[in-house]
C-alpha positions in Angstrom: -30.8 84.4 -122.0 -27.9 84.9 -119.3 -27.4 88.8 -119.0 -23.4 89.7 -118.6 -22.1 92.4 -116.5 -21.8 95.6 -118.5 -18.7 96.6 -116.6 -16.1 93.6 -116.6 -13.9 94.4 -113.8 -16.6 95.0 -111.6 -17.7 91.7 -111.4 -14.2 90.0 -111.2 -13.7 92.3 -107.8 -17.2 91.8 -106.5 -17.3 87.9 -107.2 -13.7 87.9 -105.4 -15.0 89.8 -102.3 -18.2 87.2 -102.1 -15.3 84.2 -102.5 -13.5 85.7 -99.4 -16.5 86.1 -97.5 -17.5 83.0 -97.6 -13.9 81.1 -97.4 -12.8 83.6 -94.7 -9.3 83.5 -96.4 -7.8 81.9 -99.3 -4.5 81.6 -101.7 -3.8 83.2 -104.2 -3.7 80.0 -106.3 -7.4 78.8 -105.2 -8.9 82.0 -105.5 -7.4 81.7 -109.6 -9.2 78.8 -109.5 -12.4 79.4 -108.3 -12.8 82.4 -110.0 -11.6 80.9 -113.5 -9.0 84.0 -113.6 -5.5 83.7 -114.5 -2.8 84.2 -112.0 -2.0 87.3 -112.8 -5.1 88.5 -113.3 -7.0 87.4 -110.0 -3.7 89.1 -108.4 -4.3 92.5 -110.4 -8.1 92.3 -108.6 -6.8 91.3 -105.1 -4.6 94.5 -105.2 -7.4 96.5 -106.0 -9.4 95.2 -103.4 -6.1 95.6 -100.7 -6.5 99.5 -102.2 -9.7 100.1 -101.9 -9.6 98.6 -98.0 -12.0 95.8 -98.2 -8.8 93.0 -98.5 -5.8 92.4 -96.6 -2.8 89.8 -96.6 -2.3 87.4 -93.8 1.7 88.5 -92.9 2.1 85.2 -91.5 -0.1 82.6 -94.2 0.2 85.0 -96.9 -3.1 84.4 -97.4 -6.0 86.7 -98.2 -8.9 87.7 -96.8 -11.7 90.4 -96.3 -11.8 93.4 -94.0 -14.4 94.6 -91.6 -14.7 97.6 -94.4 -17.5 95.3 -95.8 -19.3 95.1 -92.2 -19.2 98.6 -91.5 -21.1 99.2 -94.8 -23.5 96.9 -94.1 -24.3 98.6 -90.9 -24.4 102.0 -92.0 -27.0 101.0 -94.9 -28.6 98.9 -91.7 -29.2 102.0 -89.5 -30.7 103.9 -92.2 -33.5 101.0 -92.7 -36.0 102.9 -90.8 -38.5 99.8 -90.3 -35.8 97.5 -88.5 -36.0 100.1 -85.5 -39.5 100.6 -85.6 -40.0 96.8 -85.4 -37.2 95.4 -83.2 -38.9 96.5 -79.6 -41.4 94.3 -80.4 -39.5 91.2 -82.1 -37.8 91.5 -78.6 -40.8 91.4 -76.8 -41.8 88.3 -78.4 -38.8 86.4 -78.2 -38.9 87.2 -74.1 -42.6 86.0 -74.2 -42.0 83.2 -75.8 -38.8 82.0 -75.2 -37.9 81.3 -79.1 -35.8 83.1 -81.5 -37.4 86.0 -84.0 -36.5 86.7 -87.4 -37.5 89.4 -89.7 -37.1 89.7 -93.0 -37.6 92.1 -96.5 -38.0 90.2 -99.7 -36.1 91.0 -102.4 -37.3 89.3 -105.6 -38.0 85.3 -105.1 -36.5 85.5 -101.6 -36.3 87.0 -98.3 -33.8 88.6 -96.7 -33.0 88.2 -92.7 -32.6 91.6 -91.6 -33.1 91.5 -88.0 -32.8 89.1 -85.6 -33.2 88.6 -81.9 -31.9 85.0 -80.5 -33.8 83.3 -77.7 -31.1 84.1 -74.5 -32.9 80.5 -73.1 -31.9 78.9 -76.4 -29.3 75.7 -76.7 -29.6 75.7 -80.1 -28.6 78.3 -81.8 -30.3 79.4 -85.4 -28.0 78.5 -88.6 -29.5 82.0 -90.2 -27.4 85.3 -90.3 -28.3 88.7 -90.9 -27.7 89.4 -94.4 -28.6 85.8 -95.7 -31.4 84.6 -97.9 -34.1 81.9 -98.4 -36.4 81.1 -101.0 -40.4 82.3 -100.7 -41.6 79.2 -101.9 -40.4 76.8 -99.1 -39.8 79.5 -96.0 -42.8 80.4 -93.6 -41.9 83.5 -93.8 -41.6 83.7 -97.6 -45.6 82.2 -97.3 -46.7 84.6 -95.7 -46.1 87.2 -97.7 -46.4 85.1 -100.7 -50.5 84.6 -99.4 -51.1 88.4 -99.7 -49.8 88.2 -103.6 -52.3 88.3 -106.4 -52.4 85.0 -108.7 -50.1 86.6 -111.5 -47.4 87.5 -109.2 -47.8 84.0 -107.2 -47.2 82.5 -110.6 -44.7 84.5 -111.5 -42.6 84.0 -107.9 -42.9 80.2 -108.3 -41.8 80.3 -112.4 -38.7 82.1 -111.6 -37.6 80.2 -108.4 -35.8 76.9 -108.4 -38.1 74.5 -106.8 -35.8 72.1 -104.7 -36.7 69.6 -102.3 -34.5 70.9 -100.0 -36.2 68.4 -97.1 -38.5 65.7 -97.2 -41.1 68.2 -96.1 -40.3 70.9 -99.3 -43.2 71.5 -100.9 -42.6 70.8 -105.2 -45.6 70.8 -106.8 -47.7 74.0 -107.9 -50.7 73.0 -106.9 -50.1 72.1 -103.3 -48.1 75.2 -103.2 -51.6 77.2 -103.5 -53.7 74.9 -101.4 -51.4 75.9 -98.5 -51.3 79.7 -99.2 -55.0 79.6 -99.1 -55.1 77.7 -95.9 -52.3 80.9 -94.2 -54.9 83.6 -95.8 -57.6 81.6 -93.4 -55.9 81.5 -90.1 -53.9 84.3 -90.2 -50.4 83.0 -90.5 -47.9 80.7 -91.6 -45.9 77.7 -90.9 -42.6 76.3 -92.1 -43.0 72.2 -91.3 -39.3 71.5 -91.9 -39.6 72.5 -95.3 -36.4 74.6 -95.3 -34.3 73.1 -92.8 -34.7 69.5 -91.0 -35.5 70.0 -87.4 -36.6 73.4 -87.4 -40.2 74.5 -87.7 -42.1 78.3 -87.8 -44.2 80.5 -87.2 -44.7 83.8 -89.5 -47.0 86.4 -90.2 -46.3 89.3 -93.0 -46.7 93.3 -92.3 -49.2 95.1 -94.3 -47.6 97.9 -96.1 -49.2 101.1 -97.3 -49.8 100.0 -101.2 -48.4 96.9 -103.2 -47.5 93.4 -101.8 -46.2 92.7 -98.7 -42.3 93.3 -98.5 -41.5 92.5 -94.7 -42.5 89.8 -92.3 -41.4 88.1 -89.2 -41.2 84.6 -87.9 -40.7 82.4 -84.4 -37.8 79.5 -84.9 -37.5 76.8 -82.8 -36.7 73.1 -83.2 -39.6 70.4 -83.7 -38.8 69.0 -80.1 -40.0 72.1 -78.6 -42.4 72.7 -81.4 -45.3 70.7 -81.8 -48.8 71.3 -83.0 -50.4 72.1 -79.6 -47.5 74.6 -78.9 -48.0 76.0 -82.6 -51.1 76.5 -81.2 -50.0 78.9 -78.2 -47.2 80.5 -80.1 -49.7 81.8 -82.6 -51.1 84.0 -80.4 -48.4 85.7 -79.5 -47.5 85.8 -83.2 -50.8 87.0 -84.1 -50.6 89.7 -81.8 -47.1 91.3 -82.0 -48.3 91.3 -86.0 -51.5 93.8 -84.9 -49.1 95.8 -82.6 -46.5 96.2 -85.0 -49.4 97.6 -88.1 -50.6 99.4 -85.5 -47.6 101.3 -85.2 -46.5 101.5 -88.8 -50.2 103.1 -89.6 -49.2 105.6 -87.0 -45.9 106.6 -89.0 
C-alpha cells in the first residue's frame, strides 16, 4: 500500500527542490508539468521556496533554479558526521598508495550512501558517483560487503524490498547466486563489484565493524576494468584489507 505524505505542501515544495536539483533550472511551465501541478499552483510553491532562500529566478532566462542554501546544509549536517573525519586520513592514504579513487559510504535502508570521497589525483577517468548519491546493496561491492555481515532474515528482507535490475550484464538477479557470493566475501575478507553496477568499472570493498547491530559504513577502491584485472585485484586487496584493520582499530579506540 503506497503511504501519502501526511503534510501536503510539504511534499509539493520538497519534490520541487529535488526537480531543480537535478534539472539545474527549469520553467515555470515544465516544472507544472513534471510535478503534475497546476500553473498556479507550482508558482505558489516556487515563491515559497524564493522565501525560504533555497530558489532564485534567472533575471535574464526567467528561469528557476536552486540556491547553494541546499549545499550549505548539507555540509553543516556533513561536519557533524563524526566518522567521516575519523575515516578520511586513511581513505586518503589509500588512494595515494594505490593510485585509485576511494569511496565511503553509510547505508540507509536497501542502499548506500556515498559520503566521502577522495579521487585518484593520477586518475583520467573521473568516477560518475557524488557525494550525496545512492546505489543499491544488492548489486554494489560496497553494498556486499556489508550485506555479508547481515543475518539470513535481514538478507532476505534487503533483497524482498529492493528492485532487482539488471542494470549490466554482469547484475546479479537471482536469489540464490546472490548468497553464494556473500558467502564467498565472508571467506576472503572482502568484496568485489564485477561491473555489476556500472559497465567498465570494477571494486574493491570491505565494511567497518560497528559496536552492536549490522554493519552501517564501508569503503571501496574504483577503478576501471583496464586497470583492474584479477591479478591487480589481487594487490589492491591488500591494501584494502589493511586500511579496513587500521580504520577498526581506531574506531575501537573511540
Amino acid at each position: 500500500m503506497e503511504q501519502k505524505n501526511p503534510i501536503q505542501v510539504a511534499g509539493r515544495l520538497f519534490r520541487t527542490l529535488e526537480l531543480l536539483a537535478e534539472t539545474g533550472s527549469a520553467g515555470l511551465m515544465e516544472l507544472s508539468s513534471s510535478l503534475e501541478l497546476n500553473k498556479t499552483t507550482a508558482h505558489r510553491v516556487l515563491n515559497s521556496l524564493i522565501y525560504m532562500g533555497y530558489a532564485r529566478q534567472n533575471p535574464v532566462s526567467g528561469k528557476y533554479e536552486p540556491t547553494f542554501k541546499i549545499v550549505d546544509m548539507a555540509n553543516k549536517i556533513m561536519a557533524k558526521v563524526d566518522i567521516v573525519q575519523t575515516v578520511r586520513p586513511y581513505l586518503r592514504k589509500l588512494m595515494e598508495a594505490t593510485g585509485e579513487t576511494v569511496h565511503f559510504v553509510e547505508r540507509d535502508g536497501i542502499d548506500a550512501v556515498y559520503i566521502d570521497k577522495v579521487e585518484s589525483l593520477n586518475n583520467g577517468i573521473q568516477m560518475v558517483s557524488r557525494i550525496g548519491s545512492r546505489i543499491p546493496l544488492y548489486c554494489s561491492g560496497v553494498g556486499k560487503a556489508m550485506v555479508a555481515g547481515m543475518d539470513e532474515w535481514e538478507i532476505e528482507e534487503i533483497w524482498n524490498n529492493s528492485e532487482i535490475v539488471r542494470l549490466t550484464p554482469f547484475t546479479v538477479t537471482d536469489y540464490d547466486d546472490f548468497k553464494a557470493e556473500l558467502q564467498e566475501i565472508r571467506e576472503r575478507g572482502y568484496a568485489l563489484d564485477n561491473e555489476e553496477n556500472e559497465t567498465g568499472v570494477r571494486c574493491i570493498a570491505c565494511s567497518l565493524k560497528e559496536p552492536m547491530g549490522s554493519a552501517r559504513h564501508a569503503f571501496s577502491i574504483s577503478a576501471p576494468v583496464s586497470r583492474m584485472d584479477n591479478a591487480r585485484i589481487s594487490e589492491l586487496a591488500g591494501y584494502v584489507m589493511q586500511t579496513k584493520a587500521e580504520i577498526e582499530k581506531n574506531l575501537a579506540k573511540s
